[in-house]
N, C-alpha and C positions, 0 to 999 in steps of 0.2 A: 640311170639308163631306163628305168620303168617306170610306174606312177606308182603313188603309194597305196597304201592297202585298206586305206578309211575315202578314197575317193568315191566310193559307191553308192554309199547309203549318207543319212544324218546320225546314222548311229555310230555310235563308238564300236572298233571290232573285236571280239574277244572280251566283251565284258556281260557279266552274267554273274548269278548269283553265287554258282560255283564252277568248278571245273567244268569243261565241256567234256560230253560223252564222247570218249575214246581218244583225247588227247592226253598224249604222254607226258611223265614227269620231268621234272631237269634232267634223267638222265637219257630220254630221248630226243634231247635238244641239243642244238649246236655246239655247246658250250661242253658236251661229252661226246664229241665226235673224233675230237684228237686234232692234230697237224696235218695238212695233204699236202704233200712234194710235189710242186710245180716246175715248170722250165723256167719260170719266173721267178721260182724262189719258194719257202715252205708257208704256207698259206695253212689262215686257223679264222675261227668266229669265236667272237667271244660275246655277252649279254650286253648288249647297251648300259652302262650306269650315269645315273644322273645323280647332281647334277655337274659328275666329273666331265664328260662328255658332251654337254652340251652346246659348248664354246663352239667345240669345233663342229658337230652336226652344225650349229644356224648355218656359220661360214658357209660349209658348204650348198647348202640349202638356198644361201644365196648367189651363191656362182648364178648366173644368169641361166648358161646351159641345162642346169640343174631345176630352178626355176621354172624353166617353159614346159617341162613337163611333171614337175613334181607339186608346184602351187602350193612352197610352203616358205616363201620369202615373208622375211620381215622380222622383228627383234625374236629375241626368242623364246618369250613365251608360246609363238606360234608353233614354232620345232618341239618345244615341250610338251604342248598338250597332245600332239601327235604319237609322242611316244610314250606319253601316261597312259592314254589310253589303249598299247599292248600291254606296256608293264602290268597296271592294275587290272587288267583283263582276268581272261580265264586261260591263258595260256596258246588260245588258238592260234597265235602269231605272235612271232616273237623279231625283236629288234636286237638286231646284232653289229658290232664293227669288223669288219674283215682287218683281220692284221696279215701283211705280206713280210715276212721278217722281222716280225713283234712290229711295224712300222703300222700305227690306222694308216689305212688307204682307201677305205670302200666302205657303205651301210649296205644291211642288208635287211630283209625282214622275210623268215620263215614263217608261213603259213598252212594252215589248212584249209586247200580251196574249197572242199566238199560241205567244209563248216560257214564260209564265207561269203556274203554276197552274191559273190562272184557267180556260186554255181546256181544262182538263178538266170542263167543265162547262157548255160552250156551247158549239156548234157555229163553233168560231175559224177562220177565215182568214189563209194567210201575209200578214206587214208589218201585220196586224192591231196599231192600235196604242191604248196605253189610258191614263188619267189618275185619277189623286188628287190634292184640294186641300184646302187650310184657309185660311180667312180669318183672320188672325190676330187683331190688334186687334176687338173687340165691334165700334168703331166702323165699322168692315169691313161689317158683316153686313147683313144684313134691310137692304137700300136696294138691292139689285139689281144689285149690283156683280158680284158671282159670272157673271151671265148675262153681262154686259158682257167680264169679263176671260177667260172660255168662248168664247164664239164668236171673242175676236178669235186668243184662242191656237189652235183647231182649226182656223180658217181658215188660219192660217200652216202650222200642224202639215202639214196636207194640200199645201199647196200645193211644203214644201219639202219632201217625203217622196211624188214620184207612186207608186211600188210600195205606195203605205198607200190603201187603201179605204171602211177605216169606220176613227172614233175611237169606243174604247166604255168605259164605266163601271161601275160597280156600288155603288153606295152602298145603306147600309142602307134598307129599305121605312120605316123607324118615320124617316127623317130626311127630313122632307119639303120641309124647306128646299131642301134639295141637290137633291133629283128633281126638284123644281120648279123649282130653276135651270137643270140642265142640260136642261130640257122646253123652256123658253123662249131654248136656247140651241141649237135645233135639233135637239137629239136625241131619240130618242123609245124610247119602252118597247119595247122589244122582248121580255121574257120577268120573271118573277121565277124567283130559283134561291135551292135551297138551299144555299146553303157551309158548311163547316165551324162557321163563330165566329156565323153571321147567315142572314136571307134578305134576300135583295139585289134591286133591280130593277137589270137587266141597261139600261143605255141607250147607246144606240148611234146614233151620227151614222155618216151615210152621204156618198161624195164624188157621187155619184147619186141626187139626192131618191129615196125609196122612196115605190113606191104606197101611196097612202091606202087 
């Protein structure tokens, strides 16, 4: 549904010689967040593993729809080194598979916008923290599920992370799927920007409803 999280730069993200300042351990990562009870069913994130995993990330990565905005088609050393380089990183962004009933159905990558690219380009705040998603499977898509597995994971995100104040995104303007999921998922347009590869609406959930 968004573009990935090394689109920005030539550098690799999350990698450094050690830990990033102020990013938390396994245990402030997805993978000790628990289960969230959806209407869809009990939704959880777990750590990307490779190379169990990676069959299915290419697959998907080359779904077409996938593709147009994600620009990581082709065998799969291409999907691997994309996720080497969260793995071996320093933790600022982490690659996960959303399970909907122990079932993969979705990739995700948890980041820290404030540490990220990104926030050369919007006005970021420390523990600022940000999201990429893909629905994998077609049968995934267009029935509103996105919104559904959105709100319930930034609800958790926020709740188990207080030093975090807004969740924020950037998917491409031309994917309107995605801006209109995460629109009805709370978050709301706060700017479009020009990046490098795209122009993005900036959207941003706040733990403080923002004035209308």
């Amino acid at each position: 549904m968004t573009g990935p999280v090394d689109r920005l730069s030539d550098g690799a993200p999350g990698v450094g010689p050690g830990p990033a300042p102020g990013v938390g351990g396994p245990a402030d990562g997805p993978a000790g967040w628990g289960a969230m009870a959806t209407a869809a069913g009990e939704f959880r994130l777990r750590p990307v593993r490779l190379p169990a995993d990676l069959g299915l990330l290419t697959r998907w990565m080359n779904d077409p729809e996938v593709a147009a905005f994600w620009e990581l088609a082709g065998p799969s050393p291409v999907t691997e080194r994309h996720l080497r380089r969260q793995l071996d990183g320093d933790g600022r962004s982490l690659p996960c598979l959303g399970l909907l009933d122990d079932t993969p159905m979705s990739y995700w990558e948890v980041y820290r916008a404030d540490l990220d690219p990104l926030a050369a380009h919007y006005p970021a705040r420390p523990h600022d923290a940000g999201l990429h998603l893909l629905l994998g499977p077609a049968t995934s898509r267009g029935r509103g599920l996105g919104t559904t597995l959105l709100t319930a994971l930034t609800d958790r995100l926020l709740r188990e992370r207080p030093h975090c104040e807004r969740v924020v995104a950037e998917p491409d303007v031309r994917n309107r799927r995605s801006v209109r999921a995460f629109g009805r998922a709370g978050f709301r347009l706060a700017a479009e920007l020009d990046l490098p590869d795209k122009r993005a609406a900036l959207m941003v959930r706040d733990r403080t409803p923002h004035p209308a």
